[in-house]
C-alpha positions in Angstrom: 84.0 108.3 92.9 83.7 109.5 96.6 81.3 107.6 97.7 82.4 105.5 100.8 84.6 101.8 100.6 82.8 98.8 101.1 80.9 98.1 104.7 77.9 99.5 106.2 77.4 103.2 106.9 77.7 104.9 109.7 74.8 106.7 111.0 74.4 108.7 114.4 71.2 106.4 116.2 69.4 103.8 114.6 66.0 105.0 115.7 65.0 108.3 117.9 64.1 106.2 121.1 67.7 104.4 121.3 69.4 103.7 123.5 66.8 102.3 125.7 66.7 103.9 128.9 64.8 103.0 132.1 64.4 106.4 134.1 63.2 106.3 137.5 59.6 107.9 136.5 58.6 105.4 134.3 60.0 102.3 136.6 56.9 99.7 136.8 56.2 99.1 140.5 57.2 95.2 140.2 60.1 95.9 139.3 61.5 98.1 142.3 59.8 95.2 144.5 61.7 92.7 142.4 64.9 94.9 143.0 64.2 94.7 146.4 63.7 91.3 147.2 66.4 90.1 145.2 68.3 92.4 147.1 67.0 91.2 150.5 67.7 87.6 149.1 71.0 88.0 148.2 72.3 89.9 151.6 70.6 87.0 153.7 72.3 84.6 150.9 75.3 86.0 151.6 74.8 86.0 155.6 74.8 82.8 155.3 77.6 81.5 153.4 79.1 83.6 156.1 78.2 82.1 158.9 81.5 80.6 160.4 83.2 83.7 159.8 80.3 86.0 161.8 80.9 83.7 164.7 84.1 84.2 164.5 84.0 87.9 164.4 81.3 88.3 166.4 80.5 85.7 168.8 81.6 86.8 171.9 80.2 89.6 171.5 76.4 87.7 170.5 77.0 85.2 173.5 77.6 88.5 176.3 73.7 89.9 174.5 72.9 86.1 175.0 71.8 85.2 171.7 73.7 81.7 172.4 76.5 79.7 173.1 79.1 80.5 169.9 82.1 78.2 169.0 84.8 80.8 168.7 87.8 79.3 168.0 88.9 79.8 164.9 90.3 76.6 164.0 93.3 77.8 161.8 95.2 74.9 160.8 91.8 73.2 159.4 91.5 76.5 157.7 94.6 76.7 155.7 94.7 72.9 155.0 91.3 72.9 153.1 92.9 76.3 151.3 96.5 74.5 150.7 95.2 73.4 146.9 93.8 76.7 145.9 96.9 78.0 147.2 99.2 75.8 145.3 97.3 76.6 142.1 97.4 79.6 142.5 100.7 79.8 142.9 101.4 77.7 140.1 99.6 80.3 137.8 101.4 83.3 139.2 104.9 81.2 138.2 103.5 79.9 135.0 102.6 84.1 134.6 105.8 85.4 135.4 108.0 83.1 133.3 105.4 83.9 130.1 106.5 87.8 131.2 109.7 87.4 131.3 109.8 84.9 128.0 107.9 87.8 126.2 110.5 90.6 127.2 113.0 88.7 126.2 111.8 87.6 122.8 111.1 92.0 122.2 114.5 92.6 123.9 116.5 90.3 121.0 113.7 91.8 118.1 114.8 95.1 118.9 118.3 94.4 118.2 117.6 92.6 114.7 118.4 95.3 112.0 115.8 96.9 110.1 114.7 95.8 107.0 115.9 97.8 103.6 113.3 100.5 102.8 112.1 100.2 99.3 113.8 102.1 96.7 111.5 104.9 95.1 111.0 102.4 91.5 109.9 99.7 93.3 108.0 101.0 96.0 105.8 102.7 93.1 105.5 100.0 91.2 103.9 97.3 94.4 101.9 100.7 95.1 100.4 100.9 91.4 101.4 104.8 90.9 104.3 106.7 89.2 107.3 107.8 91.1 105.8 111.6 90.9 103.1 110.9 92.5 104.1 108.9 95.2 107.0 111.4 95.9 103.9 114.3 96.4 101.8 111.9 98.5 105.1 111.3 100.6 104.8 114.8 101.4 101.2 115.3 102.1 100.0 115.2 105.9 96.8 113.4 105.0 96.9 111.3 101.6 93.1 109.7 100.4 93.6 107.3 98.0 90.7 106.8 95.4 90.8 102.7 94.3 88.9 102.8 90.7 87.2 99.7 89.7 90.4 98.9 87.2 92.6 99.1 89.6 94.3 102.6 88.6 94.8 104.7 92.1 94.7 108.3 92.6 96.2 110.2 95.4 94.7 113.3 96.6 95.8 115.6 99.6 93.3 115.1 102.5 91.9 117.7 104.3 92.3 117.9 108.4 88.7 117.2 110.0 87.0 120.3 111.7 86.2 120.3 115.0 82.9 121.6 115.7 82.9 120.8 119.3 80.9 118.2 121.5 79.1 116.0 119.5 75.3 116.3 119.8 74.1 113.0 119.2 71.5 114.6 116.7 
């Protein structure tokens, strides 16, 4: 009696030092130069997958500080013919979407006009529940019920108490 259900218990930390944090005091020195030059790596990365679109941009403006001759015409209709298929599937997702939606709304539109079900009558919703009628007419009333499962499958009802609030949680 009153000890807790089956599962694992529930405890505040596992362990003193958890969760692991890195703080900025104890950061190794490799790793800020790691942090660094993946970050260097990844803006120059980026720079260039971004080439075209840089000359586009900015071309005319590189060409008048004479860093070159820059091709700066944009070359739209190549453009949106390499993007047509990613476009179409895309659109073809969005469609396949919006009839799912609208399937699903109308499936809960014609549920919520079905009637509702017959509620139990006191006898037999005691009897699927495993108590008396008296005592399932009390827990009815109670805000919180806990119900104790002994190991011969006799239930007990009990009124619950509302948990306390003692504030933030301190983590401790």
């Amino acid at each position: 009696m009153d000890q807790p259900g089956p599962g694992v218990a529930v405890r505040r930390r596992p362990h003193e030092s958890w969760p692991p944090l890195i703080v900025a005091a104890t950061t190794p020195t490799w790793i800020t130069w790691r942090d660094i030059l993946l970050t260097v790596l990844m803006w120059v990365f980026f720079a260039i997958m971004l080439e075209t679109e840089f000359e586009l941009f900015f071309g005319r403006y590189l060409e008048r500080l004479g860093f070159g001759d820059f091709q700066d015409d944009g070359h739209w209709s190549v453009f949106f013919e390499r993007l047509r298929p990613f476009i179409q599937t895309t659109a073809v997702l969005v469609g396949a979407l919006l009839v799912a939606g609208l399937l699903t709304l109308r499936r809960r539109k014609l549920a919520l006009l079905l009637p509702q079900p017959a509620a139990l009558e006191l006898v037999a919703d005691a009897r699927r529940a495993g108590v008396d009628e008296t005592a399932l007419l009390a827990a009815r009333d109670f805000p919180i019920a806990v119900v104790h499962f002994e190991a011969n499958g006799v239930h007990r009802i009990e009124r619950g108490e509302p948990p306390v609030s003692a504030g933030p949680a301190t983590g401790h």
